[in-house]
PANU-203547 format. One record per residue (C-alpha): residue number from 1; residue in three letters; z, y, x. Coordinates in Angstrom, 2 decimals, padded with zeros to 5 digits. Last residue first. Layout:
# residues N
[NUM; "ALA"; [Z; Y; X]]
...
END
This chain:
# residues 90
[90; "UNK"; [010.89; -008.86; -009.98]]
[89; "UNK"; [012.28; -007.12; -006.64]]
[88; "UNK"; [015.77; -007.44; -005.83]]
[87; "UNK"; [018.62; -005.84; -004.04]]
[86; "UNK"; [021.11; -007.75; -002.03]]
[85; "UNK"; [020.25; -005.12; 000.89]]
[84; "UNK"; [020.27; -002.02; -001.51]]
[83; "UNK"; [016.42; -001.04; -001.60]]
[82; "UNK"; [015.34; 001.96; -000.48]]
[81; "UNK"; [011.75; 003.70; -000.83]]
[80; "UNK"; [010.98; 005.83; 000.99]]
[79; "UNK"; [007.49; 008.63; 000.59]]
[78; "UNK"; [008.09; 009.00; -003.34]]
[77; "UNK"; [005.58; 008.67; -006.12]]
[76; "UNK"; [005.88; 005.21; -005.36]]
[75; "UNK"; [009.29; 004.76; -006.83]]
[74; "UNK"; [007.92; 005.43; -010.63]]
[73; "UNK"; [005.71; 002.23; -009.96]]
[72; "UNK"; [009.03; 000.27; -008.49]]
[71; "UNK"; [010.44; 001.49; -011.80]]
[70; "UNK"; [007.61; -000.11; -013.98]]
[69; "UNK"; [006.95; -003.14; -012.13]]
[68; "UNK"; [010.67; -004.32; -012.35]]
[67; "UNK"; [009.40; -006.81; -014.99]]
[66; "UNK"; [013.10; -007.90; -016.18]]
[65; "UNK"; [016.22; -009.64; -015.58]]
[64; "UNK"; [017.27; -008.01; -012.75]]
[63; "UNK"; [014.35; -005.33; -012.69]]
[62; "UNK"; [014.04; -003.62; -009.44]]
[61; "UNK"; [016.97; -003.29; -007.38]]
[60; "UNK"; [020.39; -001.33; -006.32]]
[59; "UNK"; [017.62; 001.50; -006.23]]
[58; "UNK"; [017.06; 004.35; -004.06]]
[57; "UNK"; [014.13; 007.02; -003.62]]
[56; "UNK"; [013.51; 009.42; -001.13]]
[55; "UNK"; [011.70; 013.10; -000.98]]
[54; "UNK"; [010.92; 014.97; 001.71]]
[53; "UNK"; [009.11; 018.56; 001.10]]
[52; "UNK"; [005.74; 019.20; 001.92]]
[51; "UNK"; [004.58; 020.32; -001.76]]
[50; "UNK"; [002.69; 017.64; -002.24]]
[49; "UNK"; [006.14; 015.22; -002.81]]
[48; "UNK"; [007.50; 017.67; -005.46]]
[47; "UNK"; [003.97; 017.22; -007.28]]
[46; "UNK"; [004.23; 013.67; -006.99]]
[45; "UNK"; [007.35; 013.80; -008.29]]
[44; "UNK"; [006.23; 015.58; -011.51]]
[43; "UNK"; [003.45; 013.06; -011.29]]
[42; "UNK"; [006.06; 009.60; -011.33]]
[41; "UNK"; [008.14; 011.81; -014.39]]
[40; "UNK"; [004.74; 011.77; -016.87]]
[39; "UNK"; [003.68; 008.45; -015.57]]
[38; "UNK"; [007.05; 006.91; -016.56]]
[37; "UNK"; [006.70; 008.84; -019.67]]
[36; "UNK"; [003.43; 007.30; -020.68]]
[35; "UNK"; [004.50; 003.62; -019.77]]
[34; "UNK"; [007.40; 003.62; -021.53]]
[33; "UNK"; [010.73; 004.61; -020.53]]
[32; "UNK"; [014.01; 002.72; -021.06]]
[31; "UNK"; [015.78; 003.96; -017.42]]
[30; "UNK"; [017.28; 001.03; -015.26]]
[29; "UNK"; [018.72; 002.73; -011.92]]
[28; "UNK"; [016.37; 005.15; -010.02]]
[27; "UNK"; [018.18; 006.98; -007.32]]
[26; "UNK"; [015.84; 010.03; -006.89]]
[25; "UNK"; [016.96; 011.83; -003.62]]
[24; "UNK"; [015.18; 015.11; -003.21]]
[23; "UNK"; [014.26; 017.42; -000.45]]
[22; "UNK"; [014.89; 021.36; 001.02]]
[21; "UNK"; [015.88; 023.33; -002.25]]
[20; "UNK"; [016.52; 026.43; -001.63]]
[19; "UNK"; [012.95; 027.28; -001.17]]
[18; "UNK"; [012.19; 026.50; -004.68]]
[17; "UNK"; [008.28; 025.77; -005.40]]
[16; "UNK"; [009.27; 021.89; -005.48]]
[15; "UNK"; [012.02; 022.52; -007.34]]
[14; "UNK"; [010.28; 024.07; -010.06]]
[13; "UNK"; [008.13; 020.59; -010.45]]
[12; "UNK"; [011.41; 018.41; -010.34]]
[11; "UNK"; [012.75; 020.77; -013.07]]
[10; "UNK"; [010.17; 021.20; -015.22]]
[9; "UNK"; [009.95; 016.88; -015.00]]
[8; "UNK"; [013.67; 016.41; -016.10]]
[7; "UNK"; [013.69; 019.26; -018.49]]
[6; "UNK"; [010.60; 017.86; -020.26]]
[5; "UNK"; [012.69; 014.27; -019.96]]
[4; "UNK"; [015.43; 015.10; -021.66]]
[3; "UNK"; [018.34; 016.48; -019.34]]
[2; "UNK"; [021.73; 014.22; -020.15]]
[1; "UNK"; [024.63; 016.73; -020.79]]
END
């Protein structure tokens, strides 16, 4: 089942409280958010990120045939960012 994007972000912000849960790898491939819910997921993991745990993000690359400003803004939130080595940035 695909998580919606409340569940996405309630559960990034519970996990950041959760000491089970010790970091989080975000592997951001090509999601079709807008602007508001890219902002909406990028604070949940800023939240995640305050919270002293590590948290990394991969990407085979940002936009292929697109503005890849979007994603690579939603990558900020975390402290890494990795890029696969044949991986673009447009």
């Amino acid at each position: 089942k695909e998580a919606s994007l409340y569940e996405l972000t309630q559960g990034i912000i519970k996990a950041a409280s959760d000491d089970k849960i010790k970091g989080l790898v975000v592997r951001i491939e090509s999601p079709s958010l807008g602007t508001a819910q890219l902002q909406e997921l990028r604070e949940a993991l800023v939240t995640f990120r305050d919270s002293g745990k590590p948290n990394w993000c991969y990407a085979d690359s940002f936009g292929d045939s697109s503005s890849g400003t979007g994603l690579y803004y939603l990558a900020t939130a975390c402290e890494e960012i990795w890029l696969q080595p044949l991986g673009t940035v447009n």
